[in-house]
N, C-alpha and C positions, 0 to 999 in steps of 0.2 A: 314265466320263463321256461321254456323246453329244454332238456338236452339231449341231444343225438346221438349218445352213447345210453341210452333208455331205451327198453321194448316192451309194447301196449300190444298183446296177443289178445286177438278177436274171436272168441267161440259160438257160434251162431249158423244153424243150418237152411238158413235161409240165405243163400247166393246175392243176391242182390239188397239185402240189408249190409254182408259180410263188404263189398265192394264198397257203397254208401261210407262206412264206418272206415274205411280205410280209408277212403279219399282223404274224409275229414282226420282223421288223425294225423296222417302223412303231411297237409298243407298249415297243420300245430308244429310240423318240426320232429314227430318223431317218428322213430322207425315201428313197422307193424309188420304182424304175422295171422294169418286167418284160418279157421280149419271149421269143418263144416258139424265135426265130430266131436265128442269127450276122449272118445277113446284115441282120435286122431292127433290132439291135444297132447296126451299124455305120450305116448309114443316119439313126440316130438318133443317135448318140451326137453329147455337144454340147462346143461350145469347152473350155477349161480354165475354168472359172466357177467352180469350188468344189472344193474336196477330194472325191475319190470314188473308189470300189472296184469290182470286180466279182466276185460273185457265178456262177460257171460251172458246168455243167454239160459234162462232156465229150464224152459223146457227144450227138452236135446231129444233125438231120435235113441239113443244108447242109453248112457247113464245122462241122468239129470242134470241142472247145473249144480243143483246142493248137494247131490253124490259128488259130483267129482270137487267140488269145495273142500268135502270133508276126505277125500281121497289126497290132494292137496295139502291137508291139514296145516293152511295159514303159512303155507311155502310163500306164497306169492299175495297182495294185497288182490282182492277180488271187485269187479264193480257187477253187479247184476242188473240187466235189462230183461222184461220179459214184457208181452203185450197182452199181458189175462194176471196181472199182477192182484194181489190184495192186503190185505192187514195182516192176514198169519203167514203169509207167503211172504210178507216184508219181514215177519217178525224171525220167520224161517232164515231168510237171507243174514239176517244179522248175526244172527245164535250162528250162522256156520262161518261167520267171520268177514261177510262184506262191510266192504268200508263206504261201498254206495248200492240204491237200491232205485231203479231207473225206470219207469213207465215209458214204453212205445206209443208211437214215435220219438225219438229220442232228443230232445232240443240239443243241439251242437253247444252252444253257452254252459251248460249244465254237465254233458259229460266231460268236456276238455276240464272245467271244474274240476270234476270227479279223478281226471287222469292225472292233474296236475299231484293232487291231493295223495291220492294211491300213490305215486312214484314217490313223492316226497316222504310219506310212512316205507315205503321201500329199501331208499337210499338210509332212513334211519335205522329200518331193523339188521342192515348189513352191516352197518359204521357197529350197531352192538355185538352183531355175530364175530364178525373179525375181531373185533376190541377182546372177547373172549377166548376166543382162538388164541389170541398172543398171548393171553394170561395162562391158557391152560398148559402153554408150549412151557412159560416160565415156571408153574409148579410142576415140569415134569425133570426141571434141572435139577428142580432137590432131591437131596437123598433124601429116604425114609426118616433117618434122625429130623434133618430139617423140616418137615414136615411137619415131624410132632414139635418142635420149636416153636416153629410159626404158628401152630396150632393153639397154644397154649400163650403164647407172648400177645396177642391178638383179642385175647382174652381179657388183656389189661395187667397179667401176672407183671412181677417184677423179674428180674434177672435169677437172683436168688430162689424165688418161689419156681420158679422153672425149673431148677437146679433142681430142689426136692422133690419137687413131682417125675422129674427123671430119674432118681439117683444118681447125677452127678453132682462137678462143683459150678461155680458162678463162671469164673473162667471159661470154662469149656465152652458156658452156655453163651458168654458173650461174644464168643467166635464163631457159635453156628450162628447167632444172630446177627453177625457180621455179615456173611455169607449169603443167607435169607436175604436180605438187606437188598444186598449187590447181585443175585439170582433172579428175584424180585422185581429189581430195577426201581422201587421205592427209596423215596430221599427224606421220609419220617413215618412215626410209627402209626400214625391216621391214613396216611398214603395205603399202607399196609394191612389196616384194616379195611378199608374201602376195595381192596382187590382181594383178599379174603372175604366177606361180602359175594363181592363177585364170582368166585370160584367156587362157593360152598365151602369153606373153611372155615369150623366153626370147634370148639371145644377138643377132646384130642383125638390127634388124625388115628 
């Protein structure tokens, strides 16, 4: 299943491979962008706006396709085509984070595969970036107290044990923990730890 709110950018300085690949991707349903360059590439390439992949060629007139992977560094899911391909050259492709590794001529069956595959690690690595994003918005609502609260409560302390290790009383502590709570946006105290987890929240802040 394609969607058309995806883009499959084509890196490959061969004109008439770049054309070929864009047919075929375009008649898969999605949208495509082609550039003959790395350094063309990277000048263009835009915000995080949509799910998308890349399409590479390895060997490039500029920087390589594994320079600019690691230039990249796993911004985007990578597919690698090359026509002088081998075993350390695959092995290369991988260590720099391709999710496919493509011998020329390129079987149409195989890369749409490939595309499908990269857009779908795409769409996943964004649902975790945002997912994080929102967490890290909500531990910027706590105060420093709450902080060390959560810090500690997360822990598995009791209310009282918290208290001690702050110097205050349990009261207090039950109210920043309230607070935490409802800042948090957590509805139990595993909730809690699982987005502590998430955020590096671990012993006292």
């Amino acid at each position: 299943m394609t969607d058309s709110a995806s883009i499959v950018f084509v890196v490959d300085d061969d004109d008439s491979v770049c054309r070929a690949l864009a047919r075929l991707i375009r008649s898969a349903g999605y949208r495509v962008e082609t550039f003959g360059t790395a350094r063309a590439f990277l000048d263009r390439m835009p915000a995080d706006a949509c799910p998308a992949c890349v399409v590479l060629d390895i060997q490039l007139p500029d920087l390589s396709g594994l320079e600019l992977a690691r230039e990249l560094d796993a911004a985007l899911p990578i597919i690698f085509i090359t026509g002088h391909g081998d075993i350390a050259m695959g092995v290369g492709a991988m260590k720099a984070g391709a999710t496919d590794f493509l011998p020329k001529p390129v079987s149409d069956t195989d890369l749409l595969r490939a595309i499908e595959q990269a857009l779908a690690r795409a769409v996943q690595t964004r649902a975790i970036r945002h997912e994080l994003d929102s967490l890290r918005g909500r531990v910027e609502r706590l105060t420093p107290r709450e902080r060390e609260v959560m810090a500690l409560v997360v822990t598995g302390l009791l209310n009282k044990q918290v208290a001690s290790e702050l110097g205050t009383v349990e009261q207090t502590i039950k109210a920043h923990r309230r607070r935490v709570m409802a800042k948090m946006e957590a509805t139990s105290l595993a909730q809690l730890i699982r987005i502590a987890d998430k955020v590096g929240i671990s012993g006292v802040a």
